[in-house]
C-alpha positions as CSV (number, residue, x, y, z in Angstrom):
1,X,-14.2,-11.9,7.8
2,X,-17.5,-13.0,7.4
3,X,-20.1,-10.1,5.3
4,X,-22.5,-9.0,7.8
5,X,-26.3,-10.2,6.0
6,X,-28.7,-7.7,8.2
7,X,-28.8,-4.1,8.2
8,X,-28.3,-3.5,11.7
9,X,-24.9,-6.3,11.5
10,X,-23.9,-3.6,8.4
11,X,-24.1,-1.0,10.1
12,X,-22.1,-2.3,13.6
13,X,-19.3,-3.6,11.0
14,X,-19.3,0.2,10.1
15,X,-19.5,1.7,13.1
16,X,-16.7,-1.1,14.0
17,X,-14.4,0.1,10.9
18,X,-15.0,4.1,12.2
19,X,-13.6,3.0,15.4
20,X,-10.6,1.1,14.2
21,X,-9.2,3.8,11.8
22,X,-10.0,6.8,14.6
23,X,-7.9,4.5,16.7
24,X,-5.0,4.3,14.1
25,X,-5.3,8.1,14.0
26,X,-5.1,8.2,17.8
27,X,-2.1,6.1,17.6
28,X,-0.2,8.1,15.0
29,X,-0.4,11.0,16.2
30,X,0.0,10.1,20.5
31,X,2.7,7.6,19.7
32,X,4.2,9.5,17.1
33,X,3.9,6.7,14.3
34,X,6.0,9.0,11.6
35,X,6.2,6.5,9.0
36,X,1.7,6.5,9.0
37,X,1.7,10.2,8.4
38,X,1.1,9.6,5.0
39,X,-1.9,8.2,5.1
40,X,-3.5,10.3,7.3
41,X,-5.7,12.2,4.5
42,X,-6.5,8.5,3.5
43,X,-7.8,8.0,7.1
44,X,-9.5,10.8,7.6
45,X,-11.6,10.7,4.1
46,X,-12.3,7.0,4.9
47,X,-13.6,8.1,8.4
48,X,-15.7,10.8,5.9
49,X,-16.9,8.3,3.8
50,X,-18.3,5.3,6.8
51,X,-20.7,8.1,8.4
52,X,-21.9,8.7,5.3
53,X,-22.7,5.5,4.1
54,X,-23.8,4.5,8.1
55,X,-26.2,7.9,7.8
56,X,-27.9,6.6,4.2
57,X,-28.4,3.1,5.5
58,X,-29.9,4.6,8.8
59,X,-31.9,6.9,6.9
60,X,-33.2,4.5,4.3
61,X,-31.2,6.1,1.5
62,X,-28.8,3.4,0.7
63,X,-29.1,1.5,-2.0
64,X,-27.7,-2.2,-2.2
65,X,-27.1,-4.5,-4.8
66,X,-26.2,-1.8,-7.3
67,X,-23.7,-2.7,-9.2
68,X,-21.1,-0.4,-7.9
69,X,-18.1,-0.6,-4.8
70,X,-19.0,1.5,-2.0
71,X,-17.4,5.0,-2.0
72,X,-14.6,4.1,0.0
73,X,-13.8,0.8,-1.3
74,X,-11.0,1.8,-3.5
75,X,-9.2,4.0,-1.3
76,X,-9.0,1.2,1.5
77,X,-7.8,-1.5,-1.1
78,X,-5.0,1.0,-2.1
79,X,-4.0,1.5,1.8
80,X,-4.8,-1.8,2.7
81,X,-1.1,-3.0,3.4
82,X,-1.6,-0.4,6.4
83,X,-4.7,-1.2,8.0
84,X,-5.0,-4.3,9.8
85,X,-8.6,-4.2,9.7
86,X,-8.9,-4.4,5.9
87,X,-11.0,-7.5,5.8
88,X,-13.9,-5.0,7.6
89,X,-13.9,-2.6,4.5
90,X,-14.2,-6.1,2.2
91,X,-16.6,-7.8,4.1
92,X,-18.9,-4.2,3.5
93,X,-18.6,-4.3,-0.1
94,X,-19.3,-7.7,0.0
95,X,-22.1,-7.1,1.2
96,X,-23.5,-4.0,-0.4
97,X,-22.9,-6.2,-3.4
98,X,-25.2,-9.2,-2.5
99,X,-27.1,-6.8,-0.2
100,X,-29.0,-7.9,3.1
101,X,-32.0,-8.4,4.7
C-alpha cells in the first residue's frame, strides 16, 4: 500500500484503519472468533491510539517528520500476522516519517 502524501489522504487511511479493526472486533465477538480473543486489548488500544493521532492532525497538533514511529506502530507490527490490513498501519508511519503536504 501506497503512503498517503496529503493530510486529508492521512487522515482517510486513518479513519480507513479505525474502521477495519472495529470491524474485526465486530467479527470476534458476533461470530464468535475464540482464537482472536487475545488480541482484543491490542485492538481496542490501537482503535485508542488512531483517534488520537486523527484528533492531533485535525487539530494541527501533529507533528511529522520527527524522528519517531507513531504511537501505535509497534503494537500493530507485533499483531500484524492477525490483521489483514497491516499494510494501512505501515503505509501511516511511512508517512509520518517523510511527512506530507
Amino acid at each position: 500500500m501506497e503512503a498517503p502524501k496529503t493530510v486529508n489522504a492521512f487522515v482517510d487511511l486513518i479513519e480507513q484503519a479505525i474502521f477495519e479493526v472495529k470491524d474485526l472486533l465486530s467479527s470476534i465477538e458476533y461470530d464468535e472468533l475464540r482464537e482472536y480473543d487475545e488480541f482484543v486489548p491490542a485492538y481496542q488500544t490501537l482503535i485508542e491510539q488512531l483517534a488520537q493521532l486523527k484528533r492531533a492532525v485535525t487539530e494541527g497538533g501533529h507533528l511529522f517528520a520527527d524522528g519517531t514511529d507513531l504511537a501505535f506502530y509497534e503494537l500493530a507490527k507485533q499483531n500484524r500476522r492477525s490483521m489483514p490490513y497491516y499494510t494501512m498501519f505501515e503505509a501511516l508511519n511511512v508517512a509520518h516519517h517523510a511527512g506530507v503536504e
